[in-house]
VEXFI-434783 format. One record per atom (N, C-alpha, C): atom name; z, y, x; residue number from 1; chain. Coordinates in steps of 0.05 Angstrom, whole numbers, plus 5000, padded with zeros to 4 digits. Atoms other than C-alpha are relative to their C-alpha. Layout:
N
('CA',(Z,Y,X),NUM,'A');
...
***
This chain:
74
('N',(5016,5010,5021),1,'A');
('CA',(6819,9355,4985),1,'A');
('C',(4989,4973,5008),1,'A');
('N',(5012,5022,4992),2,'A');
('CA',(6803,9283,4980),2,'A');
('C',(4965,5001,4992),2,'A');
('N',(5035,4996,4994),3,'A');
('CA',(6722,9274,4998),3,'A');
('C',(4997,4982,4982),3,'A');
('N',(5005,5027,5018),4,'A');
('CA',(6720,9209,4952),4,'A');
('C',(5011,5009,4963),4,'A');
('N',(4987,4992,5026),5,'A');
('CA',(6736,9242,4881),5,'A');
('C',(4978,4984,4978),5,'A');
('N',(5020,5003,5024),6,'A');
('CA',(6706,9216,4811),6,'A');
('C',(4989,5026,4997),6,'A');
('N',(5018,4970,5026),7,'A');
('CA',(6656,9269,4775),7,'A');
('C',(4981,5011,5025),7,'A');
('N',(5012,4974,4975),8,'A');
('CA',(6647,9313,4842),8,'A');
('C',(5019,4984,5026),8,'A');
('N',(4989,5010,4970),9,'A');
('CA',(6656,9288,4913),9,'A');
('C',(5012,5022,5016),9,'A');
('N',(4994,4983,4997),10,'A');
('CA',(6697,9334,4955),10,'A');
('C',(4988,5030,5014),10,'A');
('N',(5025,4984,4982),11,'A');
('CA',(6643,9367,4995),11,'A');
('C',(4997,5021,4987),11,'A');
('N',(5009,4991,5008),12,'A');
('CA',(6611,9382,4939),12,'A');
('C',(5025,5029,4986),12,'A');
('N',(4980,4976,5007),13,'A');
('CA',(6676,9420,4907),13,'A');
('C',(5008,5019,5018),13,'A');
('N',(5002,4979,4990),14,'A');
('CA',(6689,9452,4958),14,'A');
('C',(4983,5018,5010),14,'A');
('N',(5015,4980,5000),15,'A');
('CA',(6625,9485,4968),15,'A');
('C',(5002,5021,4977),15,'A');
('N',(4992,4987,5020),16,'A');
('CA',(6635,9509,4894),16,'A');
('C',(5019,5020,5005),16,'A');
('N',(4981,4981,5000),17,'A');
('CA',(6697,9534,4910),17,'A');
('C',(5000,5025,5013),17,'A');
('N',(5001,4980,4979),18,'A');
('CA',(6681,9572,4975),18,'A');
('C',(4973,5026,4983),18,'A');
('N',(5019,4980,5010),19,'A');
('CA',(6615,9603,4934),19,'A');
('C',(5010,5017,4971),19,'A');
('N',(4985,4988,5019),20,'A');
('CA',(6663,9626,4877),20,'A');
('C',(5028,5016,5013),20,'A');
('N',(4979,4984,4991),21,'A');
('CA',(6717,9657,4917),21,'A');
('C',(4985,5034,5016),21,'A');
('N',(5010,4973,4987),22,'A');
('CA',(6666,9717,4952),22,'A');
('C',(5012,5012,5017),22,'A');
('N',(4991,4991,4972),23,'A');
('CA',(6696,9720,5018),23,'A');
('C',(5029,4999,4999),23,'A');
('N',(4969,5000,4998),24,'A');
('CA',(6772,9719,5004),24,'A');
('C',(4998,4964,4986),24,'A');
('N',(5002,5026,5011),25,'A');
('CA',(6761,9634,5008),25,'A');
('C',(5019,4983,5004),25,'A');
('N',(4986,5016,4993),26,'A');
('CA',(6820,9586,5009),26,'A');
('C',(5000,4983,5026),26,'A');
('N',(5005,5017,4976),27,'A');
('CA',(6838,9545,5058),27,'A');
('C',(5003,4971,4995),27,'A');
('N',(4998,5023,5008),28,'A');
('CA',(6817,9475,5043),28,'A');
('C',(5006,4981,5022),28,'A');
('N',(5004,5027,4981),29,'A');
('CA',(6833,9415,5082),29,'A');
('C',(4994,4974,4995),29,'A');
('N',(5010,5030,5016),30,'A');
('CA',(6804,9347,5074),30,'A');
('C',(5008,4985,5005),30,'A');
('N',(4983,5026,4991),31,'A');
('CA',(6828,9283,5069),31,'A');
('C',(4989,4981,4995),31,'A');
('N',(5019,5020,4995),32,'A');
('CA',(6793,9219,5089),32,'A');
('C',(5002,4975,5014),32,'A');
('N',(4998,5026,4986),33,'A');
('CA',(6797,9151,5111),33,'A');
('C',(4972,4999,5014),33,'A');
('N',(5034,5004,4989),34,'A');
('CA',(6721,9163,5143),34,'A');
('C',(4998,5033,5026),34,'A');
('N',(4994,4993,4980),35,'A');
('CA',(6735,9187,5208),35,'A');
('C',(4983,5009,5027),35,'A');
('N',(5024,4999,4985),36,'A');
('CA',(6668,9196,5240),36,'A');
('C',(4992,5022,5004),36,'A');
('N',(4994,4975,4993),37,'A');
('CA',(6656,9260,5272),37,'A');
('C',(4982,5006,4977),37,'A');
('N',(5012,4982,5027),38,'A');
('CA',(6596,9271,5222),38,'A');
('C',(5012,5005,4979),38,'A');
('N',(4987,4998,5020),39,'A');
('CA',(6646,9268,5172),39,'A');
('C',(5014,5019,5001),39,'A');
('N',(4987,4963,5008),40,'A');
('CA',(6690,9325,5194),40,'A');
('C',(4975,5015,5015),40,'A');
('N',(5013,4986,5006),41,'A');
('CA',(6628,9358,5211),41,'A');
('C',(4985,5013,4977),41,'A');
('N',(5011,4999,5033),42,'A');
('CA',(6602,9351,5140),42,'A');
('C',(5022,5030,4988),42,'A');
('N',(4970,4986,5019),43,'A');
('CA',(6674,9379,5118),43,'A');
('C',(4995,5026,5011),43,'A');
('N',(4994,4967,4987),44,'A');
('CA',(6676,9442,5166),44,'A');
('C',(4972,5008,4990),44,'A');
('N',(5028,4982,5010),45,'A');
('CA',(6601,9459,5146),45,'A');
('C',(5005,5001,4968),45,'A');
('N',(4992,5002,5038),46,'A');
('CA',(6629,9448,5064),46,'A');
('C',(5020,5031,5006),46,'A');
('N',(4982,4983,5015),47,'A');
('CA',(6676,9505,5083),47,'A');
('C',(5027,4983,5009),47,'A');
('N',(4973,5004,4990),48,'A');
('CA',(6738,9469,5100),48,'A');
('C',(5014,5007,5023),48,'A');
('N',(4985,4986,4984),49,'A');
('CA',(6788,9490,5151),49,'A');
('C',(5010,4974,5019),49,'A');
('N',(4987,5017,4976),50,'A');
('CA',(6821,9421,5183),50,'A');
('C',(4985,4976,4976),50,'A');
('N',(5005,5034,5006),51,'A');
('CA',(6816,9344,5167),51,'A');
('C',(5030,4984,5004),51,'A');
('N',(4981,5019,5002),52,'A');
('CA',(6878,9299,5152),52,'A');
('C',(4985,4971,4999),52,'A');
('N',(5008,5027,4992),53,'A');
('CA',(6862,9224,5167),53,'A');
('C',(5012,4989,4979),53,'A');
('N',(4986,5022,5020),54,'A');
('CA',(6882,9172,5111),54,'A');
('C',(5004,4972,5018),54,'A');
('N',(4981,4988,5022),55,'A');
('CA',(6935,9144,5111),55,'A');
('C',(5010,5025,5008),55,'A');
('N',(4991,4970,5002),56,'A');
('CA',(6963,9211,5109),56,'A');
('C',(5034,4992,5016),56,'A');
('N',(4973,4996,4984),57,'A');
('CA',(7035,9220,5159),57,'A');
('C',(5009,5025,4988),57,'A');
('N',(4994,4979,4988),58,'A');
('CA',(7074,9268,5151),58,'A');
('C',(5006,5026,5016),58,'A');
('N',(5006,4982,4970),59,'A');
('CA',(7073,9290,5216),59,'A');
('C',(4977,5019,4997),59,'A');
('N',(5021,4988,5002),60,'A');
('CA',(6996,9303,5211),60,'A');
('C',(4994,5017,4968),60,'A');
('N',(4989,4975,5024),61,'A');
('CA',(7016,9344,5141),61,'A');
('C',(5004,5025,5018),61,'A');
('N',(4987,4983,4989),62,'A');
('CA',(7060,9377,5170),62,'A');
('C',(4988,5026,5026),62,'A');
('N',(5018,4985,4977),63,'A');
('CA',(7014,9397,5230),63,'A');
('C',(4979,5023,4987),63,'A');
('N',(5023,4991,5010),64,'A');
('CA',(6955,9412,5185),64,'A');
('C',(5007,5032,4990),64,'A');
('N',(4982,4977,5009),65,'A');
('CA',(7002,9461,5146),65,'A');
('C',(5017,5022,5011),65,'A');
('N',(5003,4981,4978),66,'A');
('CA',(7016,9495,5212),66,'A');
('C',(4987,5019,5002),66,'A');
('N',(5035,4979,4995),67,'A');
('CA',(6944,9506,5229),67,'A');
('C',(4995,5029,4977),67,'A');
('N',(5017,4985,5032),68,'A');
('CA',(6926,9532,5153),68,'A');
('C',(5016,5035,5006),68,'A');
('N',(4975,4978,5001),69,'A');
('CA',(7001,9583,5160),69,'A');
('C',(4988,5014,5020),69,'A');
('N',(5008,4986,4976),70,'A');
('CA',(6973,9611,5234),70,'A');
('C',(4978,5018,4984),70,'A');
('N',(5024,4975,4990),71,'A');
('CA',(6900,9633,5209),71,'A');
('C',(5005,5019,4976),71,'A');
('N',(4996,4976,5017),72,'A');
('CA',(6933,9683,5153),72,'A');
('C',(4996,4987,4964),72,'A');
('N',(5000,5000,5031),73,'A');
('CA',(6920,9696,5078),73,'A');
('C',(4989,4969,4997),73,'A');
('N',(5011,5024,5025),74,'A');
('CA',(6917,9631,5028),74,'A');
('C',(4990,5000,4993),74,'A');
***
């Protein structure tokens, strides 16, 4: 989820999301050109699961989409 969205910033959606799911919560990952640890601290306390760096590789897709596959249910 990009953190920079119109309407709702991603934070904020994904708090929504995680307080509408009731324990069976997706696995979000964020995506950000703002690289500062408070920033993926922000994200992991919103509920998110990893952090992709903008610009976005492949590779670090590909990795993220590892991680997410290891810790179980979608």
């Amino acid at each position: 989820m990009d953190l920079q969205m119109p309407n709702m910033d991603g934070l904020t959606a994904a708090q929504v999301i995680m307080a509408e799911c009731n324990g069976a919560a997706p696995q979000i990952v964020a995506v950000s050109a703002n690289v500062y640890e408070s920033d993926k601290a922000a994200c992991s306390a919103a509920g998110m699961v990893d952090f992709i760096e903008k610009p976005i590789s492949l590779a670090l897709l590909k990795s993220s989409l590892e991680r997410c596959s290891k810790r179980g249910a979608w």
